[in-house]
The first five atom37 places (N, CA, C, CB, O) and aatype in JSON, in Angstrom:
{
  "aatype": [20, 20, 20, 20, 20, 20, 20, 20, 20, 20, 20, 20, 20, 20, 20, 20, 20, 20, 20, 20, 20, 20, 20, 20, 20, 20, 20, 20, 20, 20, 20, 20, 20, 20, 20, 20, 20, 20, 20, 20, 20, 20, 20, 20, 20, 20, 20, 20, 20, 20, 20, 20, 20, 20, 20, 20, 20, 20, 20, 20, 20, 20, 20, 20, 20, 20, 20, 20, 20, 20, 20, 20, 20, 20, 20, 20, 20, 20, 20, 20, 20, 20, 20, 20, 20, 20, 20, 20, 20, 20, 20, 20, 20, 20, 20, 20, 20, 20, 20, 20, 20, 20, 20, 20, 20, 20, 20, 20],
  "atom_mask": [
    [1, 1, 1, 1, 1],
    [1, 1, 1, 1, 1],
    [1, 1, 1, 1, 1],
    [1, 1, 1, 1, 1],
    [1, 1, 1, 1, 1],
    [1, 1, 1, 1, 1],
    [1, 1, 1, 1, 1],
    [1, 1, 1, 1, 1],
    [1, 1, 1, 1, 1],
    [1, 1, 1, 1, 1],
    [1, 1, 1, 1, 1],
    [1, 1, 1, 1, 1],
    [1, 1, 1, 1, 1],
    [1, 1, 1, 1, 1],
    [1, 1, 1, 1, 1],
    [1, 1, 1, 1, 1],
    [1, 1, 1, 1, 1],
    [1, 1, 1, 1, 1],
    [1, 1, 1, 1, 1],
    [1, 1, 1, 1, 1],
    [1, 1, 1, 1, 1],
    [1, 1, 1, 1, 1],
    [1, 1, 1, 1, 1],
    [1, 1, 1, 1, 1],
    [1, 1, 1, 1, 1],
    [1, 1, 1, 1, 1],
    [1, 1, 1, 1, 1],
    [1, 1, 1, 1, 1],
    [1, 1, 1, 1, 1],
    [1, 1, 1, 1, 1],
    [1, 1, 1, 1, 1],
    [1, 1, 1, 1, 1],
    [1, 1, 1, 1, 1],
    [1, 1, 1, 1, 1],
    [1, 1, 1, 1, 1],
    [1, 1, 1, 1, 1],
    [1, 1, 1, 1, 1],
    [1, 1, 1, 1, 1],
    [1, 1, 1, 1, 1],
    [1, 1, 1, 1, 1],
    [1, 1, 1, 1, 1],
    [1, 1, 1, 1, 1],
    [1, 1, 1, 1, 1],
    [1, 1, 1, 1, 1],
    [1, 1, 1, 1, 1],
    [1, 1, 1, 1, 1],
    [1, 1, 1, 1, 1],
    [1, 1, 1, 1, 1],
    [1, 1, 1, 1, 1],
    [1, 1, 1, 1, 1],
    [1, 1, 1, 1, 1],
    [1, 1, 1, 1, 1],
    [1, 1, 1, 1, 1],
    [1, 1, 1, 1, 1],
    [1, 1, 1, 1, 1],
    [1, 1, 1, 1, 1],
    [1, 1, 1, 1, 1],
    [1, 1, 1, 1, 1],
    [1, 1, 1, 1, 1],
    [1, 1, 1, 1, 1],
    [1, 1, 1, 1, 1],
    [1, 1, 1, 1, 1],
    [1, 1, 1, 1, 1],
    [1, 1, 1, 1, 1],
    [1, 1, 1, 1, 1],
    [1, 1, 1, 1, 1],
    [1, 1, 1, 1, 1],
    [1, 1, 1, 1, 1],
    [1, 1, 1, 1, 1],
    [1, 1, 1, 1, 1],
    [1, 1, 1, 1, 1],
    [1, 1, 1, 1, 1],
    [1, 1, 1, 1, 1],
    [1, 1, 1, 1, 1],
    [1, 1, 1, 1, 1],
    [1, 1, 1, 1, 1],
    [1, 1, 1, 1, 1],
    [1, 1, 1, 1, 1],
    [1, 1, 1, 1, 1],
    [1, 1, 1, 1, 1],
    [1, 1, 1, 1, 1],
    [1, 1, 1, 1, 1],
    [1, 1, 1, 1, 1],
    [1, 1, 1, 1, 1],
    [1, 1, 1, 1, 1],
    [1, 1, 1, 1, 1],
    [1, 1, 1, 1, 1],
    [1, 1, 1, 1, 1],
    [1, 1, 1, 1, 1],
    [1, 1, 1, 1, 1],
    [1, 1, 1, 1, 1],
    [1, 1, 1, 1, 1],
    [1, 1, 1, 1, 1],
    [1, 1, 1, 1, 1],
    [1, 1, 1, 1, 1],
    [1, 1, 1, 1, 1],
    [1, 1, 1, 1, 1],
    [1, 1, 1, 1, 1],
    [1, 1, 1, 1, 1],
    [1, 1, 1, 1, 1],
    [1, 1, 1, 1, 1],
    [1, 1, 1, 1, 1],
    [1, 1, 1, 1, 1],
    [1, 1, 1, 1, 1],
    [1, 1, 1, 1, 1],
    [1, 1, 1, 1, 1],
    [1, 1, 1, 1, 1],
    [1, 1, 1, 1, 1]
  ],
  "atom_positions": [
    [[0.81, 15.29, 15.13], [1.18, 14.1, 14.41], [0.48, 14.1, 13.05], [0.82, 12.84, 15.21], [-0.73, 14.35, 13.05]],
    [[1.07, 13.86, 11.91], [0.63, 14.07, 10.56], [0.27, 12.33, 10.5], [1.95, 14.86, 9.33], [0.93, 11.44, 11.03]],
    [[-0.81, 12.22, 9.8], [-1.73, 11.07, 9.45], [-1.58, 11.06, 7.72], [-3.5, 11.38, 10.08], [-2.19, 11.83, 6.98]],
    [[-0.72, 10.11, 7.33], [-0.29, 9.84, 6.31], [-1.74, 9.99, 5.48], [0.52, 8.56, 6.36], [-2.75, 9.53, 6.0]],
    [[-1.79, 10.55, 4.33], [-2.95, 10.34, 3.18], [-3.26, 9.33, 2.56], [-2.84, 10.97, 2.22], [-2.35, 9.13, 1.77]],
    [[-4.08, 8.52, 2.46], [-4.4, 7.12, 1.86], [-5.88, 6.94, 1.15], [-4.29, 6.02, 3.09], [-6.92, 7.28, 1.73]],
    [[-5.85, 6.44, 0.0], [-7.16, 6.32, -0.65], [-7.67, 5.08, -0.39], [-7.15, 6.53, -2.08], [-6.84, 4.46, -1.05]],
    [[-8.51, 4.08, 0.14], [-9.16, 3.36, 0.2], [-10.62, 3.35, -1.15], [-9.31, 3.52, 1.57], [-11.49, 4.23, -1.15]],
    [[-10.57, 2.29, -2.07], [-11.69, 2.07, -3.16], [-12.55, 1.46, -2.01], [-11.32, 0.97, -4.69], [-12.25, 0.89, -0.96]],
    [[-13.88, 1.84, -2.68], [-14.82, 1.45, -2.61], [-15.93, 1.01, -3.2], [-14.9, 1.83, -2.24], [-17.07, 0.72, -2.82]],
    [[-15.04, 1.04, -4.77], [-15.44, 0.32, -6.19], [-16.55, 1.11, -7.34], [-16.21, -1.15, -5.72], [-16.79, 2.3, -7.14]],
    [[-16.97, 0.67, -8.11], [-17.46, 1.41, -8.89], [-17.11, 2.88, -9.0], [-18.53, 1.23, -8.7], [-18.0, 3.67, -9.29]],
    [[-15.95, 3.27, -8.8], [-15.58, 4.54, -8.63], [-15.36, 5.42, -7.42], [-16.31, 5.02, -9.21], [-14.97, 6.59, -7.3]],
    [[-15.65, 4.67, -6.75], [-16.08, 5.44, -5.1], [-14.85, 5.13, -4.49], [-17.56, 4.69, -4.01], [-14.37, 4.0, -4.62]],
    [[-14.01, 6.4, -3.56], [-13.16, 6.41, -2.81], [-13.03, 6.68, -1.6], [-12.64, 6.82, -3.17], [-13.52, 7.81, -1.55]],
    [[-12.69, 6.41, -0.52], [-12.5, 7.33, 0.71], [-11.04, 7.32, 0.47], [-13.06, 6.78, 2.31], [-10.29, 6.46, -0.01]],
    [[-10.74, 9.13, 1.18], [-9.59, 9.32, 1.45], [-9.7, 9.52, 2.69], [-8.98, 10.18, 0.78], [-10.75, 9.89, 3.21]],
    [[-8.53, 9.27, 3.37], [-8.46, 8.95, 4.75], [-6.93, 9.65, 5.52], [-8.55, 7.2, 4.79], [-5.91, 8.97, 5.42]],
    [[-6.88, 10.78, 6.15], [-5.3, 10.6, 6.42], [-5.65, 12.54, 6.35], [-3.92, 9.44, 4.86], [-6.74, 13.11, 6.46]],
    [[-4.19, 13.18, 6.12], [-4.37, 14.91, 6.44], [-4.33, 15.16, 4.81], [-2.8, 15.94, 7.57], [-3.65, 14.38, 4.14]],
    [[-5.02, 16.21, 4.15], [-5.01, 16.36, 3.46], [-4.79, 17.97, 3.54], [-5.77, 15.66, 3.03], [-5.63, 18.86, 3.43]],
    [[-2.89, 18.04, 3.86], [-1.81, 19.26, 3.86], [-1.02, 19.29, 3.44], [-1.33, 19.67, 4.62], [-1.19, 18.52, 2.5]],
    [[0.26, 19.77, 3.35], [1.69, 19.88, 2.87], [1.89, 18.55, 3.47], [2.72, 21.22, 3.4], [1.89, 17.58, 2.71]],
    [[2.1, 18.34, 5.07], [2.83, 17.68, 5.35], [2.22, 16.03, 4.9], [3.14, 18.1, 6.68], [3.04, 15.18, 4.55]],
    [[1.29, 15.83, 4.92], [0.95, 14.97, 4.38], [0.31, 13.92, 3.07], [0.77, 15.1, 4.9], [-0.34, 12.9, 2.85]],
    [[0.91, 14.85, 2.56], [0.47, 14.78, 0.99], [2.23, 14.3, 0.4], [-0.31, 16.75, 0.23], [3.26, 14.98, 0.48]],
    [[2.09, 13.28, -0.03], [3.43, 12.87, -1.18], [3.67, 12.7, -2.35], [3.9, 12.0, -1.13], [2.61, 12.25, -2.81]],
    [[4.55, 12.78, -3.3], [4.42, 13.31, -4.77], [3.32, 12.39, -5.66], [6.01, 13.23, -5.53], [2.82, 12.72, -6.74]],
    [[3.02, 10.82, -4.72], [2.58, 10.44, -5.74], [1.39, 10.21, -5.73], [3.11, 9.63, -6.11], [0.78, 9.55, -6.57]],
    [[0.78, 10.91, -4.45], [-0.64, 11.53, -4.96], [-0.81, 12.63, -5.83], [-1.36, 11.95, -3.93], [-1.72, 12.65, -6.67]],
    [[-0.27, 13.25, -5.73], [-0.02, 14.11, -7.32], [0.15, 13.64, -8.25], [0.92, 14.87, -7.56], [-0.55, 13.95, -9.22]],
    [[1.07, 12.79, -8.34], [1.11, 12.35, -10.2], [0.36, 11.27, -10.95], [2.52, 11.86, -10.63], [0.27, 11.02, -12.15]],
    [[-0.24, 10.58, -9.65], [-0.88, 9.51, -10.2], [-1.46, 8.72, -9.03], [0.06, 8.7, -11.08], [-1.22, 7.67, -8.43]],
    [[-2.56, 9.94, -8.96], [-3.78, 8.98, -8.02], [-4.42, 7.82, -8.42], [-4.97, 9.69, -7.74], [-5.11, 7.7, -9.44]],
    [[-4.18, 6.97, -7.59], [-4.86, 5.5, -8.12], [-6.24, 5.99, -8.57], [-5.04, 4.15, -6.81], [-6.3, 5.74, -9.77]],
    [[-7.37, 6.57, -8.17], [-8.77, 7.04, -8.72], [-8.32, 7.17, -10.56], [-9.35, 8.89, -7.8], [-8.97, 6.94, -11.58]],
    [[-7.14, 7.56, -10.34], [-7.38, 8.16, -12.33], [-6.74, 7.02, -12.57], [-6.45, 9.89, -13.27], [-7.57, 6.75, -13.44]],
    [[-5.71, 5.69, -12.61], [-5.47, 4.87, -12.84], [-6.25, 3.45, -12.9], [-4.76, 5.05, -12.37], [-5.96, 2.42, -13.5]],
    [[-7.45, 3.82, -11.99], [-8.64, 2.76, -12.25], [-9.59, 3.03, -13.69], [-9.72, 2.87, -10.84], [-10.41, 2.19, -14.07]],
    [[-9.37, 4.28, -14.39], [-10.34, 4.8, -15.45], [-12.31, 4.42, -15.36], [-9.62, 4.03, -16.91], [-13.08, 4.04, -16.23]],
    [[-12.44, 4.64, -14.4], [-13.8, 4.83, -13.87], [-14.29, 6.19, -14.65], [-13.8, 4.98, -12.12], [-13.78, 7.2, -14.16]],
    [[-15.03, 6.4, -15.58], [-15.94, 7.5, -15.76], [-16.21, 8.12, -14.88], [-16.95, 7.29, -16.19], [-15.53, 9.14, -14.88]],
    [[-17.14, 8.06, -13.73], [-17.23, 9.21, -12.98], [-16.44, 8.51, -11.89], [-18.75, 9.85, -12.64], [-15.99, 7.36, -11.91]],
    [[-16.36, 9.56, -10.81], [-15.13, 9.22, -9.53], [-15.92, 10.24, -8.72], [-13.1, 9.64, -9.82], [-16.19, 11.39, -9.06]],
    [[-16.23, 9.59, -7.55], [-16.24, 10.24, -6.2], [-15.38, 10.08, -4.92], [-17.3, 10.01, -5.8], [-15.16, 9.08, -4.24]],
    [[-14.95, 11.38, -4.78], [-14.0, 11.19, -3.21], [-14.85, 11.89, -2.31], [-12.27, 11.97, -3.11], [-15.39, 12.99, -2.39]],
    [[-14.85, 10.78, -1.16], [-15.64, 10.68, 0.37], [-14.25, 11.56, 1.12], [-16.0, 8.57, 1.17], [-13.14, 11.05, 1.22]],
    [[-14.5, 12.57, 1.48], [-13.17, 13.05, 2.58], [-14.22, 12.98, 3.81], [-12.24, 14.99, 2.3], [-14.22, 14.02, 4.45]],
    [[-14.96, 12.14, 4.21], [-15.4, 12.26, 5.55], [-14.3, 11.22, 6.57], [-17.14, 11.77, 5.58], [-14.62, 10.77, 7.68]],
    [[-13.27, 11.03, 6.05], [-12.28, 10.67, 6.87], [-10.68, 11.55, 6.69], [-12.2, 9.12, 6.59], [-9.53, 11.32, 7.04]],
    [[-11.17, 12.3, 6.18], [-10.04, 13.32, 6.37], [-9.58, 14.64, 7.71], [-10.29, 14.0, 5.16], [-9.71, 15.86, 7.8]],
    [[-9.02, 13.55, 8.54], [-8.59, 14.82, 9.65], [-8.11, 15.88, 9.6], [-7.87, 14.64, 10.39], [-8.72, 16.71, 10.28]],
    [[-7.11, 16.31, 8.99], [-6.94, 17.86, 8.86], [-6.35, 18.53, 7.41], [-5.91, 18.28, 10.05], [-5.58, 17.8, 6.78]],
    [[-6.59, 19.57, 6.96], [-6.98, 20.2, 5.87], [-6.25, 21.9, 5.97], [-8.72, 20.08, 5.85], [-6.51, 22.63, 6.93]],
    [[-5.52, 22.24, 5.04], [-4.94, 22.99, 4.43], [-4.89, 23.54, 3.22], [-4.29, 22.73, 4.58], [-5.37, 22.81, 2.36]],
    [[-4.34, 24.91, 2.72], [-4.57, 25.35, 1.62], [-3.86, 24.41, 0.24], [-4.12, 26.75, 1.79], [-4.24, 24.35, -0.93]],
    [[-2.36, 23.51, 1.14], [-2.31, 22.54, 0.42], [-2.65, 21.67, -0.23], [-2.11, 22.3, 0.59], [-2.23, 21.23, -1.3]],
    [[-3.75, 21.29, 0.66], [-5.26, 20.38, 0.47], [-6.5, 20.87, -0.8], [-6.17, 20.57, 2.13], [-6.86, 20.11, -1.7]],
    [[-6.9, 21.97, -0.64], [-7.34, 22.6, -1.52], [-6.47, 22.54, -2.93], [-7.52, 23.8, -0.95], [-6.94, 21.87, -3.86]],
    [[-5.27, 23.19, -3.11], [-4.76, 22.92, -4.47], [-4.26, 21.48, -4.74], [-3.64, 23.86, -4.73], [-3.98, 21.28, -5.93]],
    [[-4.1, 20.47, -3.92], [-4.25, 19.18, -4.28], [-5.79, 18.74, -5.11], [-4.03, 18.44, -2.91], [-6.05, 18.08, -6.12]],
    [[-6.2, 19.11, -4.61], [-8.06, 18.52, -4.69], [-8.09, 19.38, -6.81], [-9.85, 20.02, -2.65], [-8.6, 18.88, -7.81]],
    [[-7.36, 20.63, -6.68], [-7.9, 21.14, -7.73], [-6.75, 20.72, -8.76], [-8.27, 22.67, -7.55], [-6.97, 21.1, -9.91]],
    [[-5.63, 20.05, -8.55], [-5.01, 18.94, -9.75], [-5.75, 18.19, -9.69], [-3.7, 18.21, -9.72], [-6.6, 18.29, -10.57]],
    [[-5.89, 17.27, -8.91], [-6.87, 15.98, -9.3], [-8.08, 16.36, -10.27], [-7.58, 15.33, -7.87], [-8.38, 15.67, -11.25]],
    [[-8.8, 17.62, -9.87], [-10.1, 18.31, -10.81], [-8.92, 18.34, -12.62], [-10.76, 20.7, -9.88], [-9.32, 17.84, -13.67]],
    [[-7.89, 18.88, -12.49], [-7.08, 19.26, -13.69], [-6.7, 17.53, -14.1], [-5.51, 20.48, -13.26], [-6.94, 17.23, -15.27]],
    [[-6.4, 16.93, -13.61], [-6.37, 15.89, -14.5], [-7.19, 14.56, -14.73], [-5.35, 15.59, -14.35], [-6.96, 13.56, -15.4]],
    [[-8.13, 14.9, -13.99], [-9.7, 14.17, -14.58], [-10.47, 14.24, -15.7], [-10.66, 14.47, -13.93], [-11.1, 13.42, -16.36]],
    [[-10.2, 15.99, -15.78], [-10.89, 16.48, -16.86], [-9.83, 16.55, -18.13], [-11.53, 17.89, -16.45], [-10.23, 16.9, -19.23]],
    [[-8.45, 16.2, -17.89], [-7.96, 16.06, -18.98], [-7.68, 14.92, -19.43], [-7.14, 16.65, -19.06], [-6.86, 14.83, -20.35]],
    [[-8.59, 13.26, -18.63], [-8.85, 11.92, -18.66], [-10.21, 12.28, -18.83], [-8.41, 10.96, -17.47], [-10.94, 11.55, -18.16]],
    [[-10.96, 13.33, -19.64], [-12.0, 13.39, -19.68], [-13.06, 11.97, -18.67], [-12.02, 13.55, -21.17], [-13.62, 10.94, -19.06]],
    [[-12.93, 12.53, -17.46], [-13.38, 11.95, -16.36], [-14.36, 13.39, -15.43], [-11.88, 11.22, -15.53], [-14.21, 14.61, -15.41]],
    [[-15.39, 12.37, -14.74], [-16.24, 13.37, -13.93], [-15.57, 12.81, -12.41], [-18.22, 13.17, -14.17], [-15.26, 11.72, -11.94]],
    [[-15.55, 14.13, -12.0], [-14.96, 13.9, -10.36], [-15.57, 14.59, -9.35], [-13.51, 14.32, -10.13], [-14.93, 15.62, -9.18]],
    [[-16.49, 14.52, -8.6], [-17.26, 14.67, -7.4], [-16.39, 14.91, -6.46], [-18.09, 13.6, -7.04], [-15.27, 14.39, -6.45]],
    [[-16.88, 15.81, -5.47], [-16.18, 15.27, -3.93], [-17.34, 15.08, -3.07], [-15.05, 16.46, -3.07], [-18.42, 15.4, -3.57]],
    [[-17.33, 14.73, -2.18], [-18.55, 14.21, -1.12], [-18.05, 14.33, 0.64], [-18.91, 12.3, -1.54], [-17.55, 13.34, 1.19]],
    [[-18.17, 15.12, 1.1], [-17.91, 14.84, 2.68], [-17.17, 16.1, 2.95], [-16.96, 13.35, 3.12], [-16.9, 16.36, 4.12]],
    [[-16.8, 16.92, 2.0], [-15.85, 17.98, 2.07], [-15.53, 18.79, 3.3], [-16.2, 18.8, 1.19], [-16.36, 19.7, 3.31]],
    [[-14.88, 18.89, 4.16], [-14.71, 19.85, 5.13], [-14.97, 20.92, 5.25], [-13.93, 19.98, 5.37], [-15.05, 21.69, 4.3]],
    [[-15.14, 21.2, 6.29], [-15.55, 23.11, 6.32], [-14.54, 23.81, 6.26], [-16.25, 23.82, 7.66], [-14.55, 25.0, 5.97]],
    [[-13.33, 23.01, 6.56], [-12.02, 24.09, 6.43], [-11.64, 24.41, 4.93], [-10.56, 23.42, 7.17], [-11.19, 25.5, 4.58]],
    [[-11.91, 23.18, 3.97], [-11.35, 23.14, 3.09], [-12.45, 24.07, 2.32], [-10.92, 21.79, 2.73], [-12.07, 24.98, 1.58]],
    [[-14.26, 23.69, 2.61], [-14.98, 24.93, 1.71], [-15.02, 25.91, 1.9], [-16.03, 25.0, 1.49], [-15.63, 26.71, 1.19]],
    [[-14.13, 26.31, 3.33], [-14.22, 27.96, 3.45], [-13.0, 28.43, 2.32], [-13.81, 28.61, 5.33], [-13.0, 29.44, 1.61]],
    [[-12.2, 27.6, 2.37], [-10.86, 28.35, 1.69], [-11.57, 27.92, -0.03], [-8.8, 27.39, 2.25], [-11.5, 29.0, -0.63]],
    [[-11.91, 27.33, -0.58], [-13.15, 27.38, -1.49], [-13.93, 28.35, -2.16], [-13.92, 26.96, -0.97], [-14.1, 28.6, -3.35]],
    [[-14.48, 28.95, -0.83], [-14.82, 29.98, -1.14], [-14.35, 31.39, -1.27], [-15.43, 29.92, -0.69], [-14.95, 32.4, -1.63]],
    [[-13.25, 31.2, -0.91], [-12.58, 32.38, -0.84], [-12.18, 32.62, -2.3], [-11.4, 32.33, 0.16], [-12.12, 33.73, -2.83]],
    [[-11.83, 31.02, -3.11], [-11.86, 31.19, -4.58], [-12.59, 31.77, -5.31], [-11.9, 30.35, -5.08], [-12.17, 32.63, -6.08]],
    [[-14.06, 31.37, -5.21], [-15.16, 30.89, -5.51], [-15.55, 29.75, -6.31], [-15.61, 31.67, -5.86], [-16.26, 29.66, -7.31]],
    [[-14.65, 28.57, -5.35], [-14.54, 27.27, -6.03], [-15.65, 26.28, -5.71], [-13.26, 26.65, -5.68], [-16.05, 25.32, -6.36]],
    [[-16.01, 26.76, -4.6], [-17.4, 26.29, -3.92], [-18.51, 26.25, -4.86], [-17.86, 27.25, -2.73], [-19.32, 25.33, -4.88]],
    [[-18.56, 27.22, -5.63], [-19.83, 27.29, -6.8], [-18.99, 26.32, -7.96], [-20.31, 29.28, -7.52], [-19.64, 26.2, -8.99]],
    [[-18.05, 25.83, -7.97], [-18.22, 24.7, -9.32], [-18.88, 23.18, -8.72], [-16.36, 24.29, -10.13], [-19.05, 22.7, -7.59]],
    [[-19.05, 22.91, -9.6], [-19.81, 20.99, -9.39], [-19.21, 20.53, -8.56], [-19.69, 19.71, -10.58], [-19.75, 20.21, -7.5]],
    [[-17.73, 20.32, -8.84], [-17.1, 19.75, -7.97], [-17.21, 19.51, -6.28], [-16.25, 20.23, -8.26], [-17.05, 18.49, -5.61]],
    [[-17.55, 20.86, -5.92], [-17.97, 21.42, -4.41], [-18.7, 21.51, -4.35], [-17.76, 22.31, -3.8], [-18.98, 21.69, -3.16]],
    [[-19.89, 21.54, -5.22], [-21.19, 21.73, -4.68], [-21.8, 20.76, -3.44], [-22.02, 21.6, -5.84], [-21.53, 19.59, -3.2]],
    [[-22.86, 21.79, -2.63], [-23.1, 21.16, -1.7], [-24.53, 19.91, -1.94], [-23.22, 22.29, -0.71], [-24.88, 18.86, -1.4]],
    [[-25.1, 20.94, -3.25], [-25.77, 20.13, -3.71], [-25.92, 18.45, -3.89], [-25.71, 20.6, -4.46], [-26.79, 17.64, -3.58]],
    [[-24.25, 18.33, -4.74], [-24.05, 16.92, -4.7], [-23.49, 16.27, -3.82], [-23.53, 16.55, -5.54], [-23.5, 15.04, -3.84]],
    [[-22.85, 17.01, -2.82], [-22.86, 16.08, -1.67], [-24.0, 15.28, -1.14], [-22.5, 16.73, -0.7], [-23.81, 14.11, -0.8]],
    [[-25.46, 16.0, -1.03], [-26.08, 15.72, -0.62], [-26.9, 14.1, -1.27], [-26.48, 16.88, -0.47], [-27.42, 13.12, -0.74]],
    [[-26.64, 14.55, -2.7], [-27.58, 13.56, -3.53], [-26.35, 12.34, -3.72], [-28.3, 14.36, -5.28], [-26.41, 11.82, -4.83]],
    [[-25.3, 11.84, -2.87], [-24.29, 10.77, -3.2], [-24.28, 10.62, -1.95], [-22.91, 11.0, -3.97], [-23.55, 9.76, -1.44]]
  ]
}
């Protein structure tokens, strides 16, 4: 059963996403216009510690949102990241940008 994707604010910039973050559950208009970039918050953190399941879909979702933050000259964190999603990460070597770091998971 696919668990629709949903962002829940948590204000000052802070998000949980909540729901599968895959093909099947991902819809166009989290792509074109995530509410996070429509609030214009300077920095933005997404909590995926409520994200049940994760795909390579998921991964190149995560890295538009990185592409159009930074072209809303915006800072975007993630926090809670999955192991499925930092292994395929690393396979980039996307894991070593800010974004993934485990570092800042830790310190948010």
């Amino acid at each position: 059963m696919t668990h629709k994707l949903s962002f829940i604010s948590k204000g000052n910039g802070r998000w949980l996403i909540h729901g599968d973050l895959t093909f099947a559950g991902i819809h166009k208009k989290m792509i074109d216009s995530p509410p996070f970039i429509r609030q214009g918050k300077e920095n933005i953190i997404l909590d995926l510690a409520q994200v049940t399941n994760t795909d390579s879909a998921g991964l190149a979702l995560m890295i538009e949102w990185i592409k159009q933050t930074r072209a809303q000259r915006l800072r975007l964190h993630f926090k809670n990241i999955p192991n499925q999603l930092l292994n395929l990460a690393k396979l980039t070597g996307l894991d070593k940008a800010p974004y993934f770091s485990l570092e800042l998971q830790k310190k948010n």
